[in-house]
C-alpha positions as CSV (number, residue, x, y, z in Angstrom):
1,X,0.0,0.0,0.0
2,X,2.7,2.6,1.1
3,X,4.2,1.7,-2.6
4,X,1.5,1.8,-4.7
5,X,0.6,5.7,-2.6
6,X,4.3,6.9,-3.5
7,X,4.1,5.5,-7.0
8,X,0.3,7.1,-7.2
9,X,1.5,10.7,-5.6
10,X,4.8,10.7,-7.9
11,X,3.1,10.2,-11.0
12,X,0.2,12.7,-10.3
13,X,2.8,15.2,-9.8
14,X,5.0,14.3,-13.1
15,X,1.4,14.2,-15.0
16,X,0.2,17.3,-13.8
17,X,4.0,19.4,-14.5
18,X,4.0,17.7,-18.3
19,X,0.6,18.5,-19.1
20,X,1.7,22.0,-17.3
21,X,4.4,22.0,-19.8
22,X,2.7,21.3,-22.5
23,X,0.0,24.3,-21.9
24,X,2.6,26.4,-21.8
25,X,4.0,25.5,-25.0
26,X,1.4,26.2,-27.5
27,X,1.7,29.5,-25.9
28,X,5.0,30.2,-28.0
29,X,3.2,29.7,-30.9
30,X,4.2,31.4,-33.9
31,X,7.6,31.3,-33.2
32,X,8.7,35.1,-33.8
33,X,12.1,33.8,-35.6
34,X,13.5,30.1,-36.0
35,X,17.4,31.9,-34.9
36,X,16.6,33.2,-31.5
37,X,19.2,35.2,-30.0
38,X,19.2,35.6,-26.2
39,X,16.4,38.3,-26.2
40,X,14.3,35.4,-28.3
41,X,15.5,32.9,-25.5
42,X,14.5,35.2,-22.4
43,X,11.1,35.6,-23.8
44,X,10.3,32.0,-24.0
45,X,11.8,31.2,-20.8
46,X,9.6,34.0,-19.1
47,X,6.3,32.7,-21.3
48,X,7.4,29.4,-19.6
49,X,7.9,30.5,-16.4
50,X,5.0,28.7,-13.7
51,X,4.6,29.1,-10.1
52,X,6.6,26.2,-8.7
53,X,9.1,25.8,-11.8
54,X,12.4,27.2,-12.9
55,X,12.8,26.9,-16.9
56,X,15.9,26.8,-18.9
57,X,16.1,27.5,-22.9
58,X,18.9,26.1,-24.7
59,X,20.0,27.2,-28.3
60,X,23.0,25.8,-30.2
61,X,25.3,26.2,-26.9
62,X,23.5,29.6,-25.9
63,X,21.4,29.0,-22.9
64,X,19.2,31.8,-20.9
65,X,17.4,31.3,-17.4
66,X,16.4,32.9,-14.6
67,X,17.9,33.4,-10.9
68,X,18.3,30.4,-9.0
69,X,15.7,27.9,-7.7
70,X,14.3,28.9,-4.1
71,X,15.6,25.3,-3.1
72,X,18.6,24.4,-5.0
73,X,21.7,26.4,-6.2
74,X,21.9,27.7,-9.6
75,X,21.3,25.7,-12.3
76,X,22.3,25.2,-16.2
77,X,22.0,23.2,-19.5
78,X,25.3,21.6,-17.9
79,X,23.4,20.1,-14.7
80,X,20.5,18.8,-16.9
81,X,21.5,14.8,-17.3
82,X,23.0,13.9,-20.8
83,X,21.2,11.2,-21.4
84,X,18.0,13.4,-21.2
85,X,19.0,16.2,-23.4
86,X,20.1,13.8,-25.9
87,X,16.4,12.4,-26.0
88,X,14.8,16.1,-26.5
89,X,17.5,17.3,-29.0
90,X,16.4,13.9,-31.2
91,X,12.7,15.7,-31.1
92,X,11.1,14.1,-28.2
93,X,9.7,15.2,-25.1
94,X,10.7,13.5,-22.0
95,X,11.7,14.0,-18.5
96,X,13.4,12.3,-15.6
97,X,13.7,12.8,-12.0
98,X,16.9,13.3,-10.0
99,X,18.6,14.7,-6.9
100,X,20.7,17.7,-6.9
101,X,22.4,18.7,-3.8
102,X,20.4,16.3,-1.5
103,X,17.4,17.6,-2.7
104,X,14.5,16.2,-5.6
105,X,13.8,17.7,-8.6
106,X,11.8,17.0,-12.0
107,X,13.0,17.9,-15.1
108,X,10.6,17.6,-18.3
109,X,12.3,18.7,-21.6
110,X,10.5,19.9,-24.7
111,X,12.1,20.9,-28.4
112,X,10.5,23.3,-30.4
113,X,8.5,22.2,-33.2
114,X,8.0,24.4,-36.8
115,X,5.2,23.2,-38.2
116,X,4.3,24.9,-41.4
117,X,1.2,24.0,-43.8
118,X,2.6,21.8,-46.6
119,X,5.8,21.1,-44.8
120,X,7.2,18.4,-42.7
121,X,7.2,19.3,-38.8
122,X,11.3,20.7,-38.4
123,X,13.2,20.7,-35.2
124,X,13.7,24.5,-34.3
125,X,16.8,23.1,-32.3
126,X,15.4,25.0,-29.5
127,X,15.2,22.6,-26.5
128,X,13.0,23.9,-23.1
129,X,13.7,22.8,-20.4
130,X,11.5,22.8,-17.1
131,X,12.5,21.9,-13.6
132,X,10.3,21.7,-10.8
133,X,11.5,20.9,-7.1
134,X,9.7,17.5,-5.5
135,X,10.6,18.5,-1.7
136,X,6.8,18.8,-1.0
137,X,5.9,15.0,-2.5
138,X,8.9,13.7,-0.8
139,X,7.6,15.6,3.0
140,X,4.1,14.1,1.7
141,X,6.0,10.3,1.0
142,X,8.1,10.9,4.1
143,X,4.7,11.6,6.2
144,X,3.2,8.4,4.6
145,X,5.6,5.9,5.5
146,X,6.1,7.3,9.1
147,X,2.3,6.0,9.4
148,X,2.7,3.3,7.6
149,X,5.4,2.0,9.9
150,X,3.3,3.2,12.6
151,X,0.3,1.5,11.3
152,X,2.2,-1.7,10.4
153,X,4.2,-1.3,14.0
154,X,0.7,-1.4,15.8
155,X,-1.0,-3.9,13.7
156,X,2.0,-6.4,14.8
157,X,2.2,-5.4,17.9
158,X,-1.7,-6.1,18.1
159,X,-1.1,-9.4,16.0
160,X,1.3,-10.3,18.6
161,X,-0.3,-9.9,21.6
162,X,-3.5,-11.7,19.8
163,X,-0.4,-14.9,18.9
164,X,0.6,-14.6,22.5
165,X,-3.1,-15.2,23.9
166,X,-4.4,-17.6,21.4
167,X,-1.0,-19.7,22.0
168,X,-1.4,-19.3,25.4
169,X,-4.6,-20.7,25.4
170,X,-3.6,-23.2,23.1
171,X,-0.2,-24.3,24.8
172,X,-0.8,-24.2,28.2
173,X,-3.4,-26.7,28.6
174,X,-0.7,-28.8,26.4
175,X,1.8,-28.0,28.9
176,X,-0.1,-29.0,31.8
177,X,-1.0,-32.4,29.7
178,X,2.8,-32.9,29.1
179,X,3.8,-32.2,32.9
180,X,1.0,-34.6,34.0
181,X,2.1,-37.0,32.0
182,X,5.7,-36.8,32.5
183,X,4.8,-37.2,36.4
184,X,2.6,-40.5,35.5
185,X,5.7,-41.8,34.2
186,X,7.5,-40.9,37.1
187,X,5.4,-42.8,39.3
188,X,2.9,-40.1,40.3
189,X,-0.2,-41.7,39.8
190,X,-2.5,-38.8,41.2
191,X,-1.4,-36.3,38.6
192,X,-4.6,-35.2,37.0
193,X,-5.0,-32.3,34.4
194,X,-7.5,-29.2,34.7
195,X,-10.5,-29.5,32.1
196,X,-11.3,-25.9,30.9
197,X,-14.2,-25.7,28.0
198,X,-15.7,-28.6,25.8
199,X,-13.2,-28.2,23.1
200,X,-11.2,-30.8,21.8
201,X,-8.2,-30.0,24.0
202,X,-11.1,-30.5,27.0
203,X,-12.0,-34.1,25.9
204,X,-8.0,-35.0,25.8
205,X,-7.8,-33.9,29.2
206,X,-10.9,-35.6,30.5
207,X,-9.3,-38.9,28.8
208,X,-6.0,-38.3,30.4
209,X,-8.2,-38.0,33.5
210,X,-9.8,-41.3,33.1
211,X,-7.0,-43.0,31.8
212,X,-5.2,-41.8,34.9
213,X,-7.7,-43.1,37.4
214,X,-8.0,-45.9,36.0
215,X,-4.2,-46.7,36.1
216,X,-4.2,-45.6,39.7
217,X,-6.7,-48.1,40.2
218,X,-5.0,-51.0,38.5
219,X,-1.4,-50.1,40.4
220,X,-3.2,-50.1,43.8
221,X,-4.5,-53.5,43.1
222,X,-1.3,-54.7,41.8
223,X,0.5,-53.1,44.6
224,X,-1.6,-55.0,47.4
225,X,-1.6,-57.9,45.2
226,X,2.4,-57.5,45.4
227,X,2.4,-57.1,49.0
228,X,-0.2,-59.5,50.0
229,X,2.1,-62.1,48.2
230,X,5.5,-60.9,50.1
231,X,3.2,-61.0,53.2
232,X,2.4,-64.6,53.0
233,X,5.8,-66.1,51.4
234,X,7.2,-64.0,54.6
235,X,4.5,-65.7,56.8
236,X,5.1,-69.2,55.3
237,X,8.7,-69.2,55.9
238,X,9.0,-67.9,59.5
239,X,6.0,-70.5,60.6
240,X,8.0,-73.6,58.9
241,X,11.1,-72.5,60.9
242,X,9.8,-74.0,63.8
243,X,8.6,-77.5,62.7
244,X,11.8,-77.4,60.1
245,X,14.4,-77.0,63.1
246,X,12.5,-79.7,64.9
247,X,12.6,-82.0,61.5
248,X,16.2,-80.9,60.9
249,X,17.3,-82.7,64.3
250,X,15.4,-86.1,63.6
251,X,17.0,-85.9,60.0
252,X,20.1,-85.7,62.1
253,X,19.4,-88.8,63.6
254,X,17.6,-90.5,61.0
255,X,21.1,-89.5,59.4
256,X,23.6,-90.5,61.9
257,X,21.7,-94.5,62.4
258,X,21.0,-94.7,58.5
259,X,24.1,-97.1,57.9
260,X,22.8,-99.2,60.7
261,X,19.4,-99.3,59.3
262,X,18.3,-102.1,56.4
263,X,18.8,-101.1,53.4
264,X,15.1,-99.8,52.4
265,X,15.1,-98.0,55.5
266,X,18.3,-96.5,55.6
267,X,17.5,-95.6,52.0
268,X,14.0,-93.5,53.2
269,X,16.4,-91.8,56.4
270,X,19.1,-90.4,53.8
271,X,16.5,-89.3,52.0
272,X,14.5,-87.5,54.5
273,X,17.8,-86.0,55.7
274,X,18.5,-84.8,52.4
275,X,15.1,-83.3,51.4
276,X,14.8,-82.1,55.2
277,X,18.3,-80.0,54.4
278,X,16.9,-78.7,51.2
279,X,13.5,-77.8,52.4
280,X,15.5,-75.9,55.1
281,X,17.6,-73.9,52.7
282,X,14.7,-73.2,50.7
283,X,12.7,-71.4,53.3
284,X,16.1,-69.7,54.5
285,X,16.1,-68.5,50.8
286,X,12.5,-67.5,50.9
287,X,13.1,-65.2,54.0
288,X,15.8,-63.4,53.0
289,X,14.0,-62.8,49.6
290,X,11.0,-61.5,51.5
291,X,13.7,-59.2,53.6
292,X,14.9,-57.5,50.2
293,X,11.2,-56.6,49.2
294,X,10.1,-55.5,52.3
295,X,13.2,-53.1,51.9
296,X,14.0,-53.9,55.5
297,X,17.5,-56.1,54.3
298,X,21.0,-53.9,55.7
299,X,24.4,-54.2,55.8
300,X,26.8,-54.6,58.5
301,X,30.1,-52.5,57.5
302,X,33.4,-53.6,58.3
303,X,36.6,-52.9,56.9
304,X,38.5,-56.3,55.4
305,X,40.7,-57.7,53.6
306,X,38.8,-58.3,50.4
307,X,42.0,-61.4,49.1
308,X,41.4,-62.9,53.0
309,X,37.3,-62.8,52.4
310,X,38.1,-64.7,49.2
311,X,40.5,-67.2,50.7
312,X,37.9,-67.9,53.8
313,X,35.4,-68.4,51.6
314,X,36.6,-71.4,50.0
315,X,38.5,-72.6,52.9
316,X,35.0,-72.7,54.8
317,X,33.5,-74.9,51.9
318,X,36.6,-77.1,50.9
319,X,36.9,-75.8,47.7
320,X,40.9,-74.1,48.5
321,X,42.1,-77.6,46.1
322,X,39.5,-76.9,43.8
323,X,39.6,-73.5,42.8
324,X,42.4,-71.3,41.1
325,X,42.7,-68.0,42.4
326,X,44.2,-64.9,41.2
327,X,44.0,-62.2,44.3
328,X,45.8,-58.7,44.2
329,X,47.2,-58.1,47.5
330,X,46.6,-55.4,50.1
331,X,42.7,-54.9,48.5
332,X,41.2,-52.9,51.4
333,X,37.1,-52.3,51.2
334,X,34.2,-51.8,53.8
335,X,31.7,-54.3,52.9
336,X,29.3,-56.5,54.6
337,X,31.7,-59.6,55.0
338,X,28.3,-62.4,55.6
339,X,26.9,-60.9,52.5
340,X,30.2,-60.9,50.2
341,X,30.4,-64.7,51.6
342,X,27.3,-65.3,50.3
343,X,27.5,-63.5,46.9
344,X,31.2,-66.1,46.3
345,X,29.7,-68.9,47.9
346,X,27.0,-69.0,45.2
347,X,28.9,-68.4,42.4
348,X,31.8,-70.7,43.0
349,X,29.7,-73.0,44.1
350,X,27.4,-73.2,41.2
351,X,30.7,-73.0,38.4
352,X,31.5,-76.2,40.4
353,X,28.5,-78.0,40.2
354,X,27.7,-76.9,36.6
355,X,30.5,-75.8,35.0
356,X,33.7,-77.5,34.2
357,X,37.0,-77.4,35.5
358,X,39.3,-75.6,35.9
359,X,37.5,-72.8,38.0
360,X,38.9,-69.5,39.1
361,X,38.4,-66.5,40.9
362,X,40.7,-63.4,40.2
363,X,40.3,-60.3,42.4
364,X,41.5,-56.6,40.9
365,X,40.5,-53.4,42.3
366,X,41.6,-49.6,41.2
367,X,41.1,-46.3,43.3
368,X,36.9,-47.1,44.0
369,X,35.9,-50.2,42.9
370,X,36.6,-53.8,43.4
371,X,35.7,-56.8,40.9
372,X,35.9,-60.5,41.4
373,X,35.4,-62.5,38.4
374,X,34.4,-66.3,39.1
375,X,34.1,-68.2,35.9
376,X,34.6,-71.7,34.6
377,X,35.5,-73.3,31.6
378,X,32.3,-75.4,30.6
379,X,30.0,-74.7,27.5
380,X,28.9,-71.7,29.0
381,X,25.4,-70.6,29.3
382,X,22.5,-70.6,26.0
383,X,21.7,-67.4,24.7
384,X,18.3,-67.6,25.7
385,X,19.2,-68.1,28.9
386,X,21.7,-65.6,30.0
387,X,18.8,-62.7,30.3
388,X,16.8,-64.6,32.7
389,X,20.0,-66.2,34.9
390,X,19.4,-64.0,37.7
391,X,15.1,-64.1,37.9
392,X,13.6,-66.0,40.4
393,X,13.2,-69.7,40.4
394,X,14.8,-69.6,36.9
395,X,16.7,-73.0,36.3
396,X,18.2,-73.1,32.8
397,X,16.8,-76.7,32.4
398,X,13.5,-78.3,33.5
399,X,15.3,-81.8,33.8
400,X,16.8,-79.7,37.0
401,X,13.7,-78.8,38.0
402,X,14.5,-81.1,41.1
403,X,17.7,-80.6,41.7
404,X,19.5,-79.8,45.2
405,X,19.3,-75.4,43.8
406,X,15.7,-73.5,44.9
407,X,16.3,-71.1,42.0
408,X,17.4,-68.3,44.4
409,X,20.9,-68.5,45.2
410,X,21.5,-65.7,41.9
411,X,18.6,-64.0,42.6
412,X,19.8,-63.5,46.3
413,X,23.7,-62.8,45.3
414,X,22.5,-60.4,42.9
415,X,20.3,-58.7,45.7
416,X,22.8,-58.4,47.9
417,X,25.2,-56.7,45.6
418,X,22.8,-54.0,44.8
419,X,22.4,-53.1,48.3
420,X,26.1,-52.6,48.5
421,X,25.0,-50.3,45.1
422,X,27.5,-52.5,43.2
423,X,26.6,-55.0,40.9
424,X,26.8,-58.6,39.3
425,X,26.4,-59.5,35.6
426,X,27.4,-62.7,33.1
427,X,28.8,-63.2,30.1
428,X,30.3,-66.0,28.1
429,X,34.1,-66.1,28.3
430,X,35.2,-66.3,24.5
431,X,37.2,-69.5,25.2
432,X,34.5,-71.0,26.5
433,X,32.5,-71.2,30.3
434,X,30.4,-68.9,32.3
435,X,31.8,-66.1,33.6
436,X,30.0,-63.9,36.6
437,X,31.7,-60.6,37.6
438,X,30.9,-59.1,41.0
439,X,32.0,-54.9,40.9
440,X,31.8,-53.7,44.5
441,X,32.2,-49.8,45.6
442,X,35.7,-49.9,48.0
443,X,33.2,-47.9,50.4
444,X,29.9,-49.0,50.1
445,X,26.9,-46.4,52.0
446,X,26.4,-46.5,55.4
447,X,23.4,-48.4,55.9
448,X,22.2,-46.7,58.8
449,X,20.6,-49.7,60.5
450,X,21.7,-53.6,61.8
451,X,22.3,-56.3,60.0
452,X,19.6,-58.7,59.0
């Protein structure tokens, strides 16, 4: 718009001048004498002479004009653009605008025509030349654009603050969706959005609601489900402690006078001895379980000798013969010593039992950790089942589904190294066997309670 108002104001200004021009022109009109000297010249340029114009008469390098413009310095034939003069002396009218001294101007330029009856038109070779100043357009252009910034500065600024309230009411109900739902998937299961309106931004937010509740439902069910389980498994195993430890001394006995016994009998006493045992270590297996999920399990801190805990280890067992070791020496840590025990017993103990000789254990350490790595050199363990080695009750065959292991020892070594916030993972060695690596903080947290 501010454009198509200069261009419209520009060229009703350069119309108006050349028709002004053009007036004046058949004004001149028989030309007293086709060899004007500058007497001739000074009368044209005063019959050409307007209001708001200067005008300039050029004739074969004599040139007459007035004073000076009342804004602009005196001008000539010489300041009049070349290219322009060359169009009027060649017998056409034209004109051009330009800046002198900071300043506009337009200059139109008209020859003189002879036109005779029964002759050809004839250049005179008398060029007029009219300039007229365009300071009063340009204050008009200059006015125009000032409001059409202004008008163009408020309608954005308007357009702006209409963006910034329909986003607003746009974005912040998606906000408060995202936040909820980044707190459901933290756990908060109470987070609920606001529903403003029956839009369609008001029906997701009623979902979200439902969907919410309904999730909070579920979880709670699960949860007391969850707990009601740990609850009874907990239950079960401290009532069979009792009868167990009673059973455990007649298996003792049964035991003890099997070889005495015949054979069918002394058969049924091993038997009951070693099912007794197992039943036993099973329900020991179940408590501490139920002690991890109950979140009441704690370590008992004490600094030692990490190679020593290793050596005791298998010395308590019998296994010193059996096992290759590889400790670094002076490997200083404060663990709990029972639960480390009971992390090495497992593992060695299962590499042994299911693995293949030779087995090792080799002990590094650097500034903050610790890691024993336990491995043998059997098959190793099936894809398939190294995910699932440390779940619980997970046996890798079901031919061992009655075998002498509850499915619990892993699940309990593993346990017990996150609560020392280390940790225990498996692999398959390249050469062949299983091999479990226990990494151990040299200074685990203090627990802050008594051992369980």
């Amino acid at each position: 718009m501010y454009v198509e108002a200069r261009n419209a104001i520009l060229k009703r200004t350069q119309d108006a001048a050349v028709d002004a021009m053009r007036s004046r022109l058949k004004t001149l009109f028989p030309l007293p004498t086709a060899t004007p000297g500058p007497d001739e010249l000074g009368l044209i340029v005063r019959n050409m002479m307007g209001q708001e114009g200067h005008t300039i008469a050029v004739y074969r390098g004599m040139q007459w004009r007035p004073g000076r413009l009342p804004d602009a310095p005196p001008l000539d034939a010489d300041d009049i653009p070349s290219e322009l003069r060359r169009t009027v002396a060649g017998g056409i009218m034209a004109w051009q605008r330009v800046e002198w001294h900071g300043a506009p101007f337009l200059v139109i330029g008209a020859p003189l025509v002879i036109d005779e009856p029964g002759r050809a038109p004839q250049v005179s070779g008398i060029e007029v030349y009219t300039v007229r100043s365009l300071l009063a357009e340009q204050r008009s252009i200059n006015e125009l654009a000032a409001r059409a910034w202004l008008t163009g500065g408020a309608a954005l600024a308007f357009a702006v603050v209409l963006a910034l309230l329909a986003t607003r009411g746009v974005l912040r109900p998606v906000r408060e969706l995202g936040r909820a739902a980044r707190l459901l998937g933290e756990g908060e299961l109470r987070a609920r959005v606001e529903v403003r309106g029956s839009d369609e931004l008001a029906d997701v937010a009623r979902t979200f609601n439902d969907t919410a509740a309904e999730l909070e439902r579920h979880v709670m069910q699960l949860r007391e489900m969850e707990a009601d389980a740990r609850r009874f498994v907990a239950d079960v195993s401290h009532e069979l402690r009792t009868p167990l430890a009673a059973l455990a001394a007649v298996a003792d006995v049964l035991d003890e006078e099997a070889d005495g016994l015949p054979d069918p009998a002394g058969r049924a006493a091993r038997l009951v001895s070693r099912e007794t045992l197992n039943l036993t270590g099973l329900v020991n297996d179940l408590i501490e379980i139920s002690r991890f999920d109950s979140g009441v399990a704690a370590l008992a801190l004490n600094e030692v000798d990490v190679a020593e805990l290793v050596r005791a280890t298998l010395r308590t067992r019998g296994w010193t013969e059996q096992v290759h070791t590889e400790l670094a020496p002076a490997v200083t840590a404060r663990l709990d010593p029972r639960r480390v025990d009971v992390i090495l017993a497992n593992l060695v103990g299962n590499a042994l039992r299911h693995g293949e000789p030779p087995v090792s254990v080799r002990l590094s350490a650097d500034q903050d950790w610790i890691a024993v790595k336990v491995r043998d050199h059997g098959p190793g363990l099936d894809a398939a089942v190294l995910p699932h080695v440390f779940d619980r009750f997970y046996k890798a065959s079901a031919a061992r589904a009655r075998s002498e292991g509850s499915g619990l020892g892993l699940a309990i070594a593993r346990e017990n190294a996150l609560l020392h916030q280390g940790d225990l993972t498996v692999t398959n060695a390249p050469d062949g066997g299983a091999a479990f690596t226990l990494r151990l903080p040299r200074r685990a947290p203090d627990p802050g309670g008594g051992s369980q």
